[in-house]
Wavefront OBJ file of the C-alpha trace (Angstrom):
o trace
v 72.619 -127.336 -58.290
v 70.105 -125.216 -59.285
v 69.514 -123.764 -63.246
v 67.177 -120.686 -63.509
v 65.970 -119.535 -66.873
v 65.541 -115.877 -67.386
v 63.969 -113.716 -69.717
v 66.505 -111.045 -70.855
v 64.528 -108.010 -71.327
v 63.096 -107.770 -68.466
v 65.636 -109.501 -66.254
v 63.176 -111.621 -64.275
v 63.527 -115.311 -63.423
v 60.442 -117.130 -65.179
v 62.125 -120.711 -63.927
v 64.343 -122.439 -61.332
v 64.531 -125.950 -61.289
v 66.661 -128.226 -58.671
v 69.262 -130.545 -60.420
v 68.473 -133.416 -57.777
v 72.082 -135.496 -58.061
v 69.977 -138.539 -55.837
v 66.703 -138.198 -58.336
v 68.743 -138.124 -61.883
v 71.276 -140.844 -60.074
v 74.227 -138.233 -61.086
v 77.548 -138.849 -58.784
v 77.869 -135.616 -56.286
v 81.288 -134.972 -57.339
v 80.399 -134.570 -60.979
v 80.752 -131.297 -63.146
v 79.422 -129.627 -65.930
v 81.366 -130.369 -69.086
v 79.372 -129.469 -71.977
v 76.605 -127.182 -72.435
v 74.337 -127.156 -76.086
v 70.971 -124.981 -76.165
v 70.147 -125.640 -79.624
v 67.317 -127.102 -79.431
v 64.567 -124.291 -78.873
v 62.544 -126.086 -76.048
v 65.556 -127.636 -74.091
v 68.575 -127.638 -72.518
v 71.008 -130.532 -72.567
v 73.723 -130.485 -70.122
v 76.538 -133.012 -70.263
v 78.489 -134.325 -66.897
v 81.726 -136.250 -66.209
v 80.161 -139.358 -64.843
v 78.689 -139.610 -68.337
v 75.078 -138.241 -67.135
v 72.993 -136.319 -69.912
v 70.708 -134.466 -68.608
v 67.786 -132.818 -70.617
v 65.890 -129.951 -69.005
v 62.896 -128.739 -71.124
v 60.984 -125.905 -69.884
v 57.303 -127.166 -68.684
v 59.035 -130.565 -67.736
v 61.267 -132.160 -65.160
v 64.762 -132.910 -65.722
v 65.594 -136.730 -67.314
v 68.898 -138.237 -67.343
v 68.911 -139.947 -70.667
v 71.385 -142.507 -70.132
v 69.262 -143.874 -67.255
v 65.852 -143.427 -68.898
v 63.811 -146.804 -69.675
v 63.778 -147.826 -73.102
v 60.402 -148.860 -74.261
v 60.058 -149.995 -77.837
v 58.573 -146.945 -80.075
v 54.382 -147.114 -80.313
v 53.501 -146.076 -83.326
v 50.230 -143.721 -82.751
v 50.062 -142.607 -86.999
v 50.754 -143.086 -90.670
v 52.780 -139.718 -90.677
v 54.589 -140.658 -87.359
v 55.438 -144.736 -88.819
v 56.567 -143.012 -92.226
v 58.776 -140.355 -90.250
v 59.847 -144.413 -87.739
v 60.706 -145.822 -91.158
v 62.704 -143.334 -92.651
v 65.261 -142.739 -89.660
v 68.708 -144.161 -90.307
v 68.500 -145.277 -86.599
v 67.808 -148.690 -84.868
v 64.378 -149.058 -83.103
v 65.735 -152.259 -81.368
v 65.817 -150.538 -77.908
v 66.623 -154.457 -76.064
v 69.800 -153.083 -75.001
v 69.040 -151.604 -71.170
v 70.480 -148.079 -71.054
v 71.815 -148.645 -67.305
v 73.814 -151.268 -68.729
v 75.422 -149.486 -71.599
v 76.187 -146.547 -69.566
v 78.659 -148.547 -66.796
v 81.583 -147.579 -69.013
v 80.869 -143.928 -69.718
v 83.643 -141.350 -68.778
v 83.729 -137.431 -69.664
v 81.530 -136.062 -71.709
v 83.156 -133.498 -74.040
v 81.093 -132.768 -76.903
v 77.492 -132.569 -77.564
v 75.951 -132.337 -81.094
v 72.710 -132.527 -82.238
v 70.829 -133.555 -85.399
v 67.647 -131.827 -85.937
v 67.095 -133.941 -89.278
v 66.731 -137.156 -87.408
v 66.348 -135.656 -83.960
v 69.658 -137.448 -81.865
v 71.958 -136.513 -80.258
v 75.830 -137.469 -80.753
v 77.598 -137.654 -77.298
v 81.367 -137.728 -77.362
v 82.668 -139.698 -74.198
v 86.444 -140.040 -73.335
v 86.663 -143.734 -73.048
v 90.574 -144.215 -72.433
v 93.994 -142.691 -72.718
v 93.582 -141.228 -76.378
v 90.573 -143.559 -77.343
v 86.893 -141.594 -77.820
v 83.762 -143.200 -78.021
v 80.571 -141.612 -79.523
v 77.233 -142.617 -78.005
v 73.778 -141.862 -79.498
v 70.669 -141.007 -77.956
v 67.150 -140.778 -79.433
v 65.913 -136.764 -78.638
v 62.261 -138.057 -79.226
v 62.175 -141.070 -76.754
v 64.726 -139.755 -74.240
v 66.787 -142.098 -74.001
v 70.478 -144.003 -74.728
v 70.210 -145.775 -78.503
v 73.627 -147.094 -78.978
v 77.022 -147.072 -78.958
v 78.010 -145.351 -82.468
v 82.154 -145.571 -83.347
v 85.615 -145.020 -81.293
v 87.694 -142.920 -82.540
v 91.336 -143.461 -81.770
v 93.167 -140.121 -80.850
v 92.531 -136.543 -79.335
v 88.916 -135.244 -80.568
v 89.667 -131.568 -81.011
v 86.742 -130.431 -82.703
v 83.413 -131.686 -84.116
v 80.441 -130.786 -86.134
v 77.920 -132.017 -88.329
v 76.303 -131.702 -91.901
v 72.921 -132.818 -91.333
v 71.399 -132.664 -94.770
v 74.278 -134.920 -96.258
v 74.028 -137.217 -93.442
v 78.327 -136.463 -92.887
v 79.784 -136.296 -89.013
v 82.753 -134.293 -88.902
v 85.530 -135.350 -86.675
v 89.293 -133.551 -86.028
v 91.227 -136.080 -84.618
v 95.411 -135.019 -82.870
v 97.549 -137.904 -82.723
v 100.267 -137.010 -79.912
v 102.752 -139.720 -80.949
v 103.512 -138.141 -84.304
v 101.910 -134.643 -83.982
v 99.330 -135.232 -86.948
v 96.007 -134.176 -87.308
v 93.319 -135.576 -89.219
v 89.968 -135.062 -90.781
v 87.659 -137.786 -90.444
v 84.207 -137.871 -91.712
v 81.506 -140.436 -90.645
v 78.189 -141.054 -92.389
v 75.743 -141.777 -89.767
v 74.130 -144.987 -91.346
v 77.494 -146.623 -90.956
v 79.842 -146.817 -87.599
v 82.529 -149.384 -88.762
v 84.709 -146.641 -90.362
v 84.615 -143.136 -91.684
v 83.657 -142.699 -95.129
v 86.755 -140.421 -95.922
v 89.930 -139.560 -93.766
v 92.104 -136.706 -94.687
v 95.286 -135.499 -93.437
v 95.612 -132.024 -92.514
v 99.233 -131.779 -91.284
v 100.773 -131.314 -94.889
v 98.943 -127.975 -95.664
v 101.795 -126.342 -93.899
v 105.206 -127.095 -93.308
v 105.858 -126.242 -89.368
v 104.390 -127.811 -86.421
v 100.072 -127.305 -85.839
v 96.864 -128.299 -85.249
v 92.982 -127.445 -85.435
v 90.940 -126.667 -82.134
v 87.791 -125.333 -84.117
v 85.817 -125.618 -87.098
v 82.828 -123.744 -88.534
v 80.424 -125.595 -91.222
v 78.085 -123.525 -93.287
v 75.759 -125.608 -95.361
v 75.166 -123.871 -98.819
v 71.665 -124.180 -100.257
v 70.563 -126.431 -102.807
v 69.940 -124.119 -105.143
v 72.322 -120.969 -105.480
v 72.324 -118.506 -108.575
v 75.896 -117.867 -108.445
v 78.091 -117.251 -111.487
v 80.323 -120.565 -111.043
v 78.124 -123.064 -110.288
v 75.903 -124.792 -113.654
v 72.175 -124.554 -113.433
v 72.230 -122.544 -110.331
v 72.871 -126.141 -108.114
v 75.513 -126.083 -105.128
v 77.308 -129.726 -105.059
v 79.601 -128.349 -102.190
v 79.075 -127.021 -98.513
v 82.110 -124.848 -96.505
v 84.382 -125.183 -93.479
v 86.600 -123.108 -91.939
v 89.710 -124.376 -89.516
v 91.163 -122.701 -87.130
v 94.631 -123.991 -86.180
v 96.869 -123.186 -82.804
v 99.041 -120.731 -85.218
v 96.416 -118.249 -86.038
v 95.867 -119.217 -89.440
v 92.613 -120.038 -90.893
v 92.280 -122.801 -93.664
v 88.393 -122.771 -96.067
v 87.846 -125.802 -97.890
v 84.770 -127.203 -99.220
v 83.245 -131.067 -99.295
v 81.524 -132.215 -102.344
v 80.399 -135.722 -103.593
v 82.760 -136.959 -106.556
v 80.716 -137.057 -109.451
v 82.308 -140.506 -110.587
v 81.393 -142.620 -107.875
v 79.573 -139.945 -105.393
v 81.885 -139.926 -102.541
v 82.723 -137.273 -100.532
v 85.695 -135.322 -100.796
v 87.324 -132.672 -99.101
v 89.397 -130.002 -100.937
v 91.269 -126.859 -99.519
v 90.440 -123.254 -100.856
v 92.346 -120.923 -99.569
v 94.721 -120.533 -96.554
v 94.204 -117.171 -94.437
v 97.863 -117.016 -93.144
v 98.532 -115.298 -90.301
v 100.721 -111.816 -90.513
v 103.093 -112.880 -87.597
v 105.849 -115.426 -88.829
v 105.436 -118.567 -86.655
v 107.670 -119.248 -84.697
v 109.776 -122.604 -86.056
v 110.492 -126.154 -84.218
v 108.427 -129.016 -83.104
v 107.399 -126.955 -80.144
v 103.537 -126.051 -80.399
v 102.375 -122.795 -79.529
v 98.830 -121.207 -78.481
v 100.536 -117.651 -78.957
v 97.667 -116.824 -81.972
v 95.438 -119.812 -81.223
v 92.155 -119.271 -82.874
v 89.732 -120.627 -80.375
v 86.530 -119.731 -81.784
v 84.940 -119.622 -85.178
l 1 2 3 4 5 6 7 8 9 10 11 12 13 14 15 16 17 18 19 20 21 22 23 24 25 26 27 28 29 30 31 32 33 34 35 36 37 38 39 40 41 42 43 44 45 46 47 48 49 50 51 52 53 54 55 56 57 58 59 60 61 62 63 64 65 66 67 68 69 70 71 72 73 74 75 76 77 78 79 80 81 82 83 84 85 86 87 88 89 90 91 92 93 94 95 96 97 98 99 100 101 102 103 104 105 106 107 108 109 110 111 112 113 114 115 116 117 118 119 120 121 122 123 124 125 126 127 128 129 130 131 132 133 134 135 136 137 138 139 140 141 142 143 144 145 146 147 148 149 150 151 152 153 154 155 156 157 158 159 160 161 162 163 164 165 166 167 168 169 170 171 172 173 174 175 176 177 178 179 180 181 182 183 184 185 186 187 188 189 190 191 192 193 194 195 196 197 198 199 200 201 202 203 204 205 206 207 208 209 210 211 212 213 214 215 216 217 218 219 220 221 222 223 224 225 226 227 228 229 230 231 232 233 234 235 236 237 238 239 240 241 242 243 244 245 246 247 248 249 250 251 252 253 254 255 256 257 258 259 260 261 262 263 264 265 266 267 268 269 270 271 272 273 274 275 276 277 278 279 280 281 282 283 284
């Protein structure tokens, strides 16, 4: 496989690097599952033998679940301050080979730029998900993080309150859920929400859209010009589009979801048990 990087105005190939399956000890009958390019100097390309493979563009290809993990050196004050302040474990005695034997799909990649990981969801068993984390400024597999029990529709992250974002589909009963992880704490999500009651036929959610609102905002209903609440936007397999907002509880500061509005789709849907991707929104 070969990935080529080219600069759009001018239409000319600047890179082309060789994904070597032997060198990066990927399995040859392994695809592409996930694709993020967030991060401005790299590519990170997800496989389903559970290979991660981060391409940067003056470096060779690294497969992050099969780097060596070296404890951390710590080379300045700045850089220990920046080692102490991470939420993360620095207790890299775990090999990565080992902790990757297990891995299965890959089928979601996120990425905090606050702490500088990257969340990994892996498809671990028949409606079990695990998420793995890997450290984006050693290179290499941290830990395993939480399972999450169900279908992982969607996923996102709200870095500056520390919140992962998780859609869950349970097939049994036809429910879907909200779950939200801090990510200091894998034993269980902070807050769990159930989505199925906001309408009265048969749905679910195959997309979300965060926006994180400033700190400061000088809007008419907010006191002292200070946002306590960030938005998100569902899209559901009916066509409809649900806004709702998290914000910490000023009582005992926990977070708390809370639907705005509904955008309801002009076509009736259609009624029964039966789900239908007729008006699926598939992108927000």
């Amino acid at each position: 496989m070969k990935l080529s990087l080219i600069i759009t105005e001018q239409f000319t190939i600047i890179r082309t690097t060789t994904i070597d399956y032997n060198k990066l000890y990927i399995k040859e009958s392994s695809r592409i599952l996930s694709l993020n390019y967030k991060l401005r100097d790299s590519i990170l390309l997800g496989y389903s033998d559970g290979s991660v493979i981060k391409l940067k563009y003056n470096e060779e290809p690294k497969n992050l679940i099969y780097q060596i993990s070296n404890k951390k050196v710590i080379k300045s004050e700045e850089e220990e301050f920046q080692n102490i302040k991470s939420i993360f474990t620095t207790d890299y005695s775990l090999s990565s080979i080992e902790a990757s034997r297990d891995s299965n799909y890959i089928e979601l990649m996120l990425v905090s730029f606050r702490y500088k990981s990257l969340f990994v969801f892996q498809k671990f068993n028949v409606g079990i998900n695990k998420v793995n984390l890997f450290c984006l400024r050693t290179n290499h597999f941290e830990r395993e993080f939480f399972r999450v029990d169900g279908v992982v529709n969607c996923a996102d992250l709200i870095d500056k309150k520390d919140l992962l974002l998780v859609v869950t589909f349970n097939v049994e009963n036809k429910k879907t859920s909200l779950e939200i992880w801090n990510y200091s704490d894998g034993s269980s999500p902070v807050a769990f929400f159930n989505l199925s009651y906001l309408f009265d036929f048969s749905f679910t959610i195959k997309c979300m859209g965060v926006t994180e609102m400033p700190d400061r905002y000088y809007g008419r209903n907010e006191n002292h010009g200070i946002v306590h609440w960030d938005m998100v936007f569902f899209g559901t397999t009916k066509g409809d589009v649900i806004l709702g907002k998290f914000c910490n509880l000023v009582s005992n500061n926990k977070i708390r979801f809370q639907p705005v509005n509904i955008y309801k789709l002009k076509n009736n849907p259609q009624c029964g048990d039966q789900m239908s991707s007729k008006y699926e929104v598939g992108f927000l």
